[in-house]
Backbone as numpy.savetxt, mean C-alpha at the origin, in Angstrom:
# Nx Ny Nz CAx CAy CAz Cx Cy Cz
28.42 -23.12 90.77 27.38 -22.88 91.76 26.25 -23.83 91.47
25.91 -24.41 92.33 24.93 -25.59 92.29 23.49 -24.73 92.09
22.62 -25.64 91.41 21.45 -24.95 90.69 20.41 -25.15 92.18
19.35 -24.22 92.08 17.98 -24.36 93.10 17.69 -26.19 93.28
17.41 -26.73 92.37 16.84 -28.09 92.16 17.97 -28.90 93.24
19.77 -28.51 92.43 20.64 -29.62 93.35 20.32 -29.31 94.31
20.48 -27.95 94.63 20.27 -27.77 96.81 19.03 -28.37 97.51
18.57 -28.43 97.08 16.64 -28.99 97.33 17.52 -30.68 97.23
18.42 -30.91 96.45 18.45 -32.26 96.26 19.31 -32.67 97.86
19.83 -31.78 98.04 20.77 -32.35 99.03 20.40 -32.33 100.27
19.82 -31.27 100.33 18.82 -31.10 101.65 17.80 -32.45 102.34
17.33 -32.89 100.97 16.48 -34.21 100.62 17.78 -35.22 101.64
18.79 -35.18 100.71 19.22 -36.39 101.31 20.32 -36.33 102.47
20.51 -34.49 103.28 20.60 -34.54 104.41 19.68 -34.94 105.66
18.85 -34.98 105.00 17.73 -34.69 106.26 17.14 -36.48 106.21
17.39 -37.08 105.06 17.31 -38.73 104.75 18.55 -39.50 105.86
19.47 -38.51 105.69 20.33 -39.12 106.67 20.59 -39.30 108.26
20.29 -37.85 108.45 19.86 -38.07 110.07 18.66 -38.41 110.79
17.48 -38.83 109.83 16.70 -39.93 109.94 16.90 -41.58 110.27
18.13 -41.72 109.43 18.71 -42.95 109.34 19.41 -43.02 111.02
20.52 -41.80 111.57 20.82 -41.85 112.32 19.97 -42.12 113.82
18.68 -41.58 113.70 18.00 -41.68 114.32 17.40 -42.82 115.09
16.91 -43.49 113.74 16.15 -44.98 113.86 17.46 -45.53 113.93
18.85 -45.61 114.10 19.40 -46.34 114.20 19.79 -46.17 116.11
19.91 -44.94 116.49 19.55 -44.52 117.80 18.24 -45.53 119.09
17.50 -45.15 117.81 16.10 -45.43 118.79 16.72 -47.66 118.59
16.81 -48.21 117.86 17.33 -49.81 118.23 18.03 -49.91 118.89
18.84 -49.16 119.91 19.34 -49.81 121.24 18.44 -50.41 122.15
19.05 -50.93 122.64 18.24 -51.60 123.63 17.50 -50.80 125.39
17.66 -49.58 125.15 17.54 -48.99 125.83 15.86 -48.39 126.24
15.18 -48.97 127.13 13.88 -48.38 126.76 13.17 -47.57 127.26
14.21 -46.25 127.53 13.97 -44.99 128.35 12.36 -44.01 127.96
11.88 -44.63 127.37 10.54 -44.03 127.27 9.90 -44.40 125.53
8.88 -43.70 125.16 8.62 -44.25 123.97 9.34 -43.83 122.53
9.55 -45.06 121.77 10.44 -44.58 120.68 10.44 -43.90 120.08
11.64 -43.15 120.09 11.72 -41.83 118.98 11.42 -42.18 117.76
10.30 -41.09 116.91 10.22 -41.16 115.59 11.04 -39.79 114.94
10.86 -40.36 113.92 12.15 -39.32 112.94 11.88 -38.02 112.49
10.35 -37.69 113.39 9.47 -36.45 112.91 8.72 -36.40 111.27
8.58 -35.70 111.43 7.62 -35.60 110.60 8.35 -35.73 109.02
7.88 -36.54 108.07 8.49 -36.80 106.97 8.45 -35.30 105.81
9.86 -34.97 105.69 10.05 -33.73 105.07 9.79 -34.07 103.22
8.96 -32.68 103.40 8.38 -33.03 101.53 9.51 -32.30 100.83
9.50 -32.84 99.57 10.74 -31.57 99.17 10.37 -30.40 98.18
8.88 -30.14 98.77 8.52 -28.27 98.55 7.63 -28.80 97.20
6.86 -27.88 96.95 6.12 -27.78 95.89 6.73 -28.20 95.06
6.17 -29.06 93.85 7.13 -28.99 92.80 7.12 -27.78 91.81
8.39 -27.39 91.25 8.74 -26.49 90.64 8.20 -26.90 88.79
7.50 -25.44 88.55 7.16 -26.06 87.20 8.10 -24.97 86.48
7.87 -25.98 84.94 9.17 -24.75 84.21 8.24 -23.41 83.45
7.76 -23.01 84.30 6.72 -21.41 83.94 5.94 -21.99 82.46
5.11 -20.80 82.21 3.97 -21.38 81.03 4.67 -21.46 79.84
4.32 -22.44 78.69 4.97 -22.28 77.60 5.12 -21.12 76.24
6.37 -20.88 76.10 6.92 -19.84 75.11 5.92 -19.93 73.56
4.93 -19.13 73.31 4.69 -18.97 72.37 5.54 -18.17 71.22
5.72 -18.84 70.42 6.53 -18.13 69.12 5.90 -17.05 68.61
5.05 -16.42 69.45 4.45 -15.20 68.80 3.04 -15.57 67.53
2.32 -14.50 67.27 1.07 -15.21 66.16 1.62 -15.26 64.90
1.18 -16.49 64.50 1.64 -16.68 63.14 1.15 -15.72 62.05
2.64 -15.27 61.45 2.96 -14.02 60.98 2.26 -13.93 58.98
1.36 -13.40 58.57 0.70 -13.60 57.69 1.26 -13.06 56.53
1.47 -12.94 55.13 2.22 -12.88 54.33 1.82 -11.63 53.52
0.59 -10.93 54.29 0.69 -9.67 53.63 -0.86 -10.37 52.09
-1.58 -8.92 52.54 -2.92 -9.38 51.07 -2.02 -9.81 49.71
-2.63 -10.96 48.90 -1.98 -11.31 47.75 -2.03 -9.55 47.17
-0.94 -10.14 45.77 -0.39 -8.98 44.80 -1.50 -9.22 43.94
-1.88 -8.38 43.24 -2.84 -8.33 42.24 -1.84 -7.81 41.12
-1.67 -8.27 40.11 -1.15 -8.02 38.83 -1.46 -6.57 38.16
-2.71 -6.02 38.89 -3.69 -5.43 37.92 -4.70 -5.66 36.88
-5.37 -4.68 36.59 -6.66 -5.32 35.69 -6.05 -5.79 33.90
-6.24 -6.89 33.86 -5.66 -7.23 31.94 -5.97 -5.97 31.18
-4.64 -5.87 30.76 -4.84 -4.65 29.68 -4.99 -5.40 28.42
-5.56 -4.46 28.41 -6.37 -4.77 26.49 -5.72 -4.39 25.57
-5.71 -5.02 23.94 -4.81 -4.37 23.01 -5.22 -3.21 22.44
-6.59 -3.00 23.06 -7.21 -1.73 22.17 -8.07 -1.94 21.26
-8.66 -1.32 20.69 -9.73 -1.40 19.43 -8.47 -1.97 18.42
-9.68 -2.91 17.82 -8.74 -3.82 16.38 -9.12 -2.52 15.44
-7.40 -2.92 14.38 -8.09 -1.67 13.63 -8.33 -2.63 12.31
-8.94 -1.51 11.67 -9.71 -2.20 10.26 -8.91 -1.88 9.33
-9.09 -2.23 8.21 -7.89 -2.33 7.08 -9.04 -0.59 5.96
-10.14 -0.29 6.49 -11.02 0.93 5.65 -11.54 0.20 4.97
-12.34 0.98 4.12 -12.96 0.37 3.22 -12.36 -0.06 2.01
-13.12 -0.97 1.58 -12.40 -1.54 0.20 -12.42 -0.95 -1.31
-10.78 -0.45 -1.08 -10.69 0.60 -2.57 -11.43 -0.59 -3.69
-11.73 0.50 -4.39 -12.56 0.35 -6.22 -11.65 0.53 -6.90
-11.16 0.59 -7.85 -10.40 0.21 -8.77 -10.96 1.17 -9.94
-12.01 2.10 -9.50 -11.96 2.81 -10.45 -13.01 2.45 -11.88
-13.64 3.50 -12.62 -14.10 3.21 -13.91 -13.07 2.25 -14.74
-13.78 1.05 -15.43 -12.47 0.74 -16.94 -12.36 1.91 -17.47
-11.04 1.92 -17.67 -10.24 3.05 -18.74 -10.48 2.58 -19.89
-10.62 3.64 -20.86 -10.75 3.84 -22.19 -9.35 3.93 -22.59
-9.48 3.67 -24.07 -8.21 3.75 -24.99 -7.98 4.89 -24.92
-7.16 6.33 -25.09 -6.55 7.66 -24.58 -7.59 8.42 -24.61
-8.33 8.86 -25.72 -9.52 10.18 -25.42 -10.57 9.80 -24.84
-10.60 8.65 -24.76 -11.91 7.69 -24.60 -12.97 7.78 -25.28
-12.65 7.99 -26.75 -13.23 7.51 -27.85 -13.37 6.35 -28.15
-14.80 5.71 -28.28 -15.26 4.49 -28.68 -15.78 4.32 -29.99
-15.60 3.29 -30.70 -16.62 3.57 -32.38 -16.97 1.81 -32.18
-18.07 1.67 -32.10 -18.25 0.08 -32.26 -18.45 -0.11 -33.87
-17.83 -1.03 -34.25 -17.92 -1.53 -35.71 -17.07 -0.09 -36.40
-15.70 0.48 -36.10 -14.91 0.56 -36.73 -13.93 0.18 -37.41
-13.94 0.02 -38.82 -13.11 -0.73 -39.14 -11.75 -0.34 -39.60
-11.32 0.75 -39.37 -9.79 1.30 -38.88 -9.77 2.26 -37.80
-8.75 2.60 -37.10 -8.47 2.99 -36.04 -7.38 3.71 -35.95
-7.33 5.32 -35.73 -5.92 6.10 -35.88 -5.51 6.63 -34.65
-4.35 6.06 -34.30 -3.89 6.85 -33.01 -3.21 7.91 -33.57
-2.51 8.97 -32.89 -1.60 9.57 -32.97 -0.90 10.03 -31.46
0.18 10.38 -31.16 0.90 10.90 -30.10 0.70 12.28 -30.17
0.43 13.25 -28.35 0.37 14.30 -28.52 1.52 15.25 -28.82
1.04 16.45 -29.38 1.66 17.56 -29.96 2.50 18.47 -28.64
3.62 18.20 -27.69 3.88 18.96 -27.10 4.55 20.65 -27.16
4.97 20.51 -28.64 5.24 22.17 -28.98 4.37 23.09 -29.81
3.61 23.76 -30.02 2.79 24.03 -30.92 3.99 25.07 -31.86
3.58 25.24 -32.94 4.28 26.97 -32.86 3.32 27.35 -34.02
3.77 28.31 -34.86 3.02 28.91 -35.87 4.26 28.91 -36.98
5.12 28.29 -36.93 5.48 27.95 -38.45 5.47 26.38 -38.70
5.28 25.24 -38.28 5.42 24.32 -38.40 4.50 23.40 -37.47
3.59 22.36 -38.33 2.57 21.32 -37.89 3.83 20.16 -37.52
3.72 19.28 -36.61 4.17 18.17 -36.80 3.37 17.27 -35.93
3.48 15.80 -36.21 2.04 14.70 -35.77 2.85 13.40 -36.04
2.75 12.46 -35.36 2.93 11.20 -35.63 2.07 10.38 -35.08
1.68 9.56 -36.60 0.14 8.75 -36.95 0.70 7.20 -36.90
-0.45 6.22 -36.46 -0.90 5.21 -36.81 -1.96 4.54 -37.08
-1.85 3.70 -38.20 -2.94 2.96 -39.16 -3.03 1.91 -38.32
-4.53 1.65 -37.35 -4.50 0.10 -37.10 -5.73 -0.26 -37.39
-5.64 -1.43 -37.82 -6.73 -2.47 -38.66 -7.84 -2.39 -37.32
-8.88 -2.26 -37.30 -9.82 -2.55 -36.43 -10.85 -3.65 -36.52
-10.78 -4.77 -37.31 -11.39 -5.62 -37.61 -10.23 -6.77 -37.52
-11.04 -8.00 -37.54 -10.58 -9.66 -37.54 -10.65 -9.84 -39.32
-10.45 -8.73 -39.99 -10.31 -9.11 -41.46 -8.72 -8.59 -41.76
-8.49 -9.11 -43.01 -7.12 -8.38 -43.33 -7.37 -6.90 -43.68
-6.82 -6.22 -44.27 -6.93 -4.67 -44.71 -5.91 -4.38 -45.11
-6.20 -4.18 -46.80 -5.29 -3.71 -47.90 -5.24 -1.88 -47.22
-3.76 -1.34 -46.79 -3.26 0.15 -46.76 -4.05 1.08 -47.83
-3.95 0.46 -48.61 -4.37 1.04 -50.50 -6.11 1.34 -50.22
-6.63 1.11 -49.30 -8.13 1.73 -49.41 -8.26 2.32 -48.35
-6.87 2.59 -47.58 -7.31 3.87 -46.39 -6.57 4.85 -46.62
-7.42 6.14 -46.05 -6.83 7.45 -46.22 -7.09 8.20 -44.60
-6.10 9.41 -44.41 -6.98 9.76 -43.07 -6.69 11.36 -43.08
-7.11 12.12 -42.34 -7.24 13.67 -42.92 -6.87 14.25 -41.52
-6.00 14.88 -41.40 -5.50 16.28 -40.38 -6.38 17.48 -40.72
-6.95 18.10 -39.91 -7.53 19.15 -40.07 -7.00 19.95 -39.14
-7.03 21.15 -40.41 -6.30 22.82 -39.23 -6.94 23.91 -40.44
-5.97 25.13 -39.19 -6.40 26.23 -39.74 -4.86 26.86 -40.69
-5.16 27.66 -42.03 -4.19 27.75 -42.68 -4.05 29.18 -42.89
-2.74 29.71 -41.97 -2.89 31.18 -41.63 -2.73 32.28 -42.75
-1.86 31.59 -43.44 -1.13 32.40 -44.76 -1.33 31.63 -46.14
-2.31 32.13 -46.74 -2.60 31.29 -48.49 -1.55 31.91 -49.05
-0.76 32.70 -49.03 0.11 33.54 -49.45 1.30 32.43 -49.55
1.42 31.55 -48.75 2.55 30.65 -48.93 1.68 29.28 -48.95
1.86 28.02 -49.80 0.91 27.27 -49.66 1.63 26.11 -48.84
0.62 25.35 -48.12 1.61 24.35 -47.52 2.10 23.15 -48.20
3.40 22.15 -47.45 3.94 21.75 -47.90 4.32 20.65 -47.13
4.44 18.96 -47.60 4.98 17.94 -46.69 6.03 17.08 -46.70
6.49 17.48 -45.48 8.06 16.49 -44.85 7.17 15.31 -44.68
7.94 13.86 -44.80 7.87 13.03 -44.26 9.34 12.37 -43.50
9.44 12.84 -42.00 10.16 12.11 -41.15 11.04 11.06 -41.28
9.37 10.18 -40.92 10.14 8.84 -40.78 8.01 7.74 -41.22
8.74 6.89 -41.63 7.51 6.13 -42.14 7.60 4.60 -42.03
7.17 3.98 -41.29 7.65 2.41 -40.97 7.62 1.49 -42.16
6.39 2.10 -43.55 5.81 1.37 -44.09 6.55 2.12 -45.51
7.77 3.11 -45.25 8.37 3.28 -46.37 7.72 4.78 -46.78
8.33 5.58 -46.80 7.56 6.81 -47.65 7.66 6.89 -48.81
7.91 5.93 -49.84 7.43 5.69 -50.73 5.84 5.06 -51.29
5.40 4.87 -50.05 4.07 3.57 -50.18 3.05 5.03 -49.41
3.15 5.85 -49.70 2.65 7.46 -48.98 2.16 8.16 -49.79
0.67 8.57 -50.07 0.28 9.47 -51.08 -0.14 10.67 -50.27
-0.49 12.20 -51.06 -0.77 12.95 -50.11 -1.29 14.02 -50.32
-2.05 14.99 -49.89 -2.74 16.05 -50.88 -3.36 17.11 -49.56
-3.24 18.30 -50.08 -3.95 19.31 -48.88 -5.43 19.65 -49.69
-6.30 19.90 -49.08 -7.81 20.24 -49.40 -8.28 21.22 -48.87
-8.84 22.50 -49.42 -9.19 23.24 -48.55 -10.36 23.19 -48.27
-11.12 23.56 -47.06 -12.07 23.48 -46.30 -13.10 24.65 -46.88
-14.18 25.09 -47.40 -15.31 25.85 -47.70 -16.43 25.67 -47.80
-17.36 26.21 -47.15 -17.00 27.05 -46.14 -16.16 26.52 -45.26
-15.14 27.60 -44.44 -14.75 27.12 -43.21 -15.02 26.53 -41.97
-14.96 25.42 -41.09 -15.64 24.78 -40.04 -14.87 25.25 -39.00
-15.17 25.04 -37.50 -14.91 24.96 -36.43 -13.51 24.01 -36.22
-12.64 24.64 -36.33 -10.88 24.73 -36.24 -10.64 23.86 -37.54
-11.15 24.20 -39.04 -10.51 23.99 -40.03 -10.91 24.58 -41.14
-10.19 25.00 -41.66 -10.18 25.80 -43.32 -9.69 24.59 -44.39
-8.46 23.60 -43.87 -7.86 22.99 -44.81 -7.61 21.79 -43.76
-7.43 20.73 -44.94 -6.95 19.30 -44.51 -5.73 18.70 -45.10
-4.96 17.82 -44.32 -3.77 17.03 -45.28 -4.44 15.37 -45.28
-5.02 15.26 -46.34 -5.31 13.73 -46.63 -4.06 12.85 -46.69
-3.72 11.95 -46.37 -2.63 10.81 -46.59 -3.34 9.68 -46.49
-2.50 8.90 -47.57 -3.32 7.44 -48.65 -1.91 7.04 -48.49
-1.99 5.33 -49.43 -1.24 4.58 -49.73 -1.31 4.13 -51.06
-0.30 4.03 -51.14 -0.02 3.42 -52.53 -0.86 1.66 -52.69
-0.87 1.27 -53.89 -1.20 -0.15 -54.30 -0.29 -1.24 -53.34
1.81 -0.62 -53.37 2.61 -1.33 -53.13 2.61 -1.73 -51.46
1.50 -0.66 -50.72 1.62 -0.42 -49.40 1.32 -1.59 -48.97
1.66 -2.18 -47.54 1.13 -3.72 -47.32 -0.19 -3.37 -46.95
-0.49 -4.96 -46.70 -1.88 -5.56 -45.95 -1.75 -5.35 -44.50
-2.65 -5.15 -43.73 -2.44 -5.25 -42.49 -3.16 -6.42 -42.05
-2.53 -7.56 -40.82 -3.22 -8.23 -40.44 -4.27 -8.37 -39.32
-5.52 -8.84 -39.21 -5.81 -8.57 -37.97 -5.29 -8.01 -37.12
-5.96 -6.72 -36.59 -5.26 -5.73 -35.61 -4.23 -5.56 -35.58
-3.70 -5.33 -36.76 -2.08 -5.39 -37.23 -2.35 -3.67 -37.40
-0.97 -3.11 -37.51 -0.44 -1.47 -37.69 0.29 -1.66 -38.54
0.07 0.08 -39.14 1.46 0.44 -39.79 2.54 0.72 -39.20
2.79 1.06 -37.82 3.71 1.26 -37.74 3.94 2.79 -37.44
4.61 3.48 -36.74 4.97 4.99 -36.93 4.74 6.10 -38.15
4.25 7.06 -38.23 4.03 7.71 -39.36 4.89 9.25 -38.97
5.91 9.31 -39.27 6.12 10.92 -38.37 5.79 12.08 -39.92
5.40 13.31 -39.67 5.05 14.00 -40.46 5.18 15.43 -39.42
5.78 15.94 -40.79 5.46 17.70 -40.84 5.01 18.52 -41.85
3.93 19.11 -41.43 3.41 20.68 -42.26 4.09 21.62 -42.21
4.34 22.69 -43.52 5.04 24.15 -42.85 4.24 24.77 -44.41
4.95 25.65 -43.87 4.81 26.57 -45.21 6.52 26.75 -46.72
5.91 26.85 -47.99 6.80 26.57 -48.45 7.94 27.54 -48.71
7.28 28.77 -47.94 7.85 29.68 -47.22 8.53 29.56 -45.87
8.43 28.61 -45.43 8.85 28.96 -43.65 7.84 29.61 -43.44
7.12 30.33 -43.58 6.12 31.45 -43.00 6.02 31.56 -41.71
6.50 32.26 -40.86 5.97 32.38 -39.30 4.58 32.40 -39.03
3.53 32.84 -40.00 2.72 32.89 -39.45 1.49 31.61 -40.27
2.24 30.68 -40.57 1.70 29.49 -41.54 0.03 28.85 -40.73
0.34 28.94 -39.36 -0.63 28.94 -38.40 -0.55 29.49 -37.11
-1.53 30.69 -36.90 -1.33 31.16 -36.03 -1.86 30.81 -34.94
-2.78 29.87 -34.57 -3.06 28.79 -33.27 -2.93 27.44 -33.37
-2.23 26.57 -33.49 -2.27 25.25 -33.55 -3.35 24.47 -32.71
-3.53 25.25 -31.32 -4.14 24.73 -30.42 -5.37 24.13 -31.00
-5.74 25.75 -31.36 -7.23 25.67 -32.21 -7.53 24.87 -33.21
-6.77 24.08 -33.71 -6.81 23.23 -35.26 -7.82 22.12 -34.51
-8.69 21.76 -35.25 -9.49 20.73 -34.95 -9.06 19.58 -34.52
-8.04 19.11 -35.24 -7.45 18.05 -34.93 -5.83 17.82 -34.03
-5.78 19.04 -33.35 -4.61 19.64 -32.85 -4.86 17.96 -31.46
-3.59 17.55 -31.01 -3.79 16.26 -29.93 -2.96 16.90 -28.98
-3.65 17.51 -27.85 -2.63 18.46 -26.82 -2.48 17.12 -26.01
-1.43 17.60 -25.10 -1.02 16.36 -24.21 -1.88 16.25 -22.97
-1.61 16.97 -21.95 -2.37 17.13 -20.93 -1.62 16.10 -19.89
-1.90 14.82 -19.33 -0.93 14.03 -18.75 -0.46 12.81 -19.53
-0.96 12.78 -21.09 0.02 12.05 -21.67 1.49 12.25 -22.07
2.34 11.11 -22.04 3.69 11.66 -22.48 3.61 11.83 -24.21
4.37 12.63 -24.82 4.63 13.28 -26.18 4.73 11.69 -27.13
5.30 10.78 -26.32 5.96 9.31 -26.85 4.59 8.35 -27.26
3.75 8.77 -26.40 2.61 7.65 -26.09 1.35 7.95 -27.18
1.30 6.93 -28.17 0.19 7.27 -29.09 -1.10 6.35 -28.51
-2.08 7.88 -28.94 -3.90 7.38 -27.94 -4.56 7.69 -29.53
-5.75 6.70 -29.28 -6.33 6.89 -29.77 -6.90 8.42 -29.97
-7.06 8.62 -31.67 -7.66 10.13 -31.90 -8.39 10.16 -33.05
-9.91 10.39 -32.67 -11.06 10.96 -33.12 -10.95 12.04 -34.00
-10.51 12.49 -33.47 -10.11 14.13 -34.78 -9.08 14.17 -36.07
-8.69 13.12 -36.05 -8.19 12.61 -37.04 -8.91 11.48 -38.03
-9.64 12.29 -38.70 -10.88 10.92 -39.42 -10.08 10.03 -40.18
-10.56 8.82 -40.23 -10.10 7.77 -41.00 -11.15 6.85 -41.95
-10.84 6.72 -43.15 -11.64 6.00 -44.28 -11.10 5.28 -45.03
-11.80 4.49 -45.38 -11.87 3.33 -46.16 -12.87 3.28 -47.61
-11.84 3.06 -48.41 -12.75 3.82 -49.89 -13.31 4.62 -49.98
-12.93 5.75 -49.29 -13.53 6.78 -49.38 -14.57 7.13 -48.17
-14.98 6.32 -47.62 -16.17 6.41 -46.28 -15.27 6.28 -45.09
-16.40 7.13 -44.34 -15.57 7.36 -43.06 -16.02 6.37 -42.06
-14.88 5.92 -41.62 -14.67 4.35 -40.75 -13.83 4.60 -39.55
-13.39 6.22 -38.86 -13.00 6.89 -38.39 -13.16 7.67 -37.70
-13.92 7.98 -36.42 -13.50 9.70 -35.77 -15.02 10.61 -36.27
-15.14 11.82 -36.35 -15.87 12.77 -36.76 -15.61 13.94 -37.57
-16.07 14.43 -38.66 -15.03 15.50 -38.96 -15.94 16.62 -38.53
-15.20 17.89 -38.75 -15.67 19.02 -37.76 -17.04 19.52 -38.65
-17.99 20.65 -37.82 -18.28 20.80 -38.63 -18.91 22.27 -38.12
């Protein structure tokens, strides 16, 4: 089917044609009145427009940007607290000090007490930058002595420095003091060594009893003046001890004795 435009086209060039026929009419030679014209010249109609142009619609917008959200934060920095101390310097075990002592007796604490049997293990250490002949120190246990009825009596263990190089003697206390009636002095022999600068004897193990066994040889150990309870030391670990006086020719270079 031919479109609006062809028919308009043909019409055009029907109506072109019997125009032609016309003026070819009117050139005869015939001059029956005045010459035919071809009428009026046919327009071929308004021109046709192709309607207003197709907008693609409004340009289509992509929507408000995304916001991420507000930056999160890591939070409060934390601090590491305050800065630990380290505490008082520690003292040697009781935290007994003697400036210008010139021997020094540890012993390890007493973890069993009982009432038939003392036992203690001592050490001799040189407390001076001099040598120190064994042979001019002595050092004294003090306790209480429950039964005179049996007198006491001493084991020696074990002795690093030989229990032969070991002298030894009990003393009784009179009047009686504040946790002692009696003492066990222990000395050295001539043969005993030298100690060197801050040099030791070495282990001293010792026991008191009665030469009875006596059960009741002492009836508080606790109470003995020179009794070394443990508390959070281990039984193994020898601390320095004050209550165990220590001398040198005879003077006390040692501790306190009771009184």
């Amino acid at each position: 089917m031919a479109s609006t435009n062809q028919r308009r086209s043909l019409t055009l060039v029907g109506l072109g044609f019997l125009g032609l026929l016309g003026f070819a009419c009117a050139g005869g030679g015939s001059s029956g009145g005045p010459p035919a014209t071809g009428g009026a010249t046919g327009t071929g109609g308004a021109t046709s427009t192709g309607g207003a142009t197709g907008k693609g619609g409004a340009v289509g917008s992509g929507g408000a940007a995304q916001k991420g959200g507000s930056t999160g934060t890591g939070g409060f920095v934390a601090t590491g607290g305050s800065t630990g101390t380290g505490g008082g310097t520690g003292t040697g075990g009781a935290g007994y000090t003697c400036t210008g002592c010139k021997v020094t007796i540890a012993a390890s604490c007493q973890s069993t007490p009982g009432t038939q049997t003392i036992r203690m293990s001592v050490d001799v250490v040189d407390g001076t930058l001099n040598a120190l002949p064994l042979s001019t120190v002595t050092f004294r246990y003090w306790f209480v002595l429950g039964e005179t009825t049996d007198p006491p009596v001493l084991g020696i263990d074990y002795a690093q420095v030989g229990a032969s190089a070991l002298t030894s003697q009990f003393v009784p206390v009179s009047p009686a003091v504040t946790g002692a009636n009696e003492y066990l002095e222990i000395g050295f022999t001539d043969g005993a060594p030298t100690l060197s600068s801050f040099g030791d004897s070495g282990p001293i193990n010792l026991q008191v009893h009665g030469m009875g066994y006596s059960t009741s040889f002492d009836l508080d150990q606790t109470a003995d003046y020179s009794y070394q309870p443990c508390g959070d030391a281990s039984a193994t670990t020898l601390v320095n001890a004050p209550t165990i006086t220590g001398y040198i020719n005879g003077a006390l270079a040692w501790g306190h004795e009771p009184k």
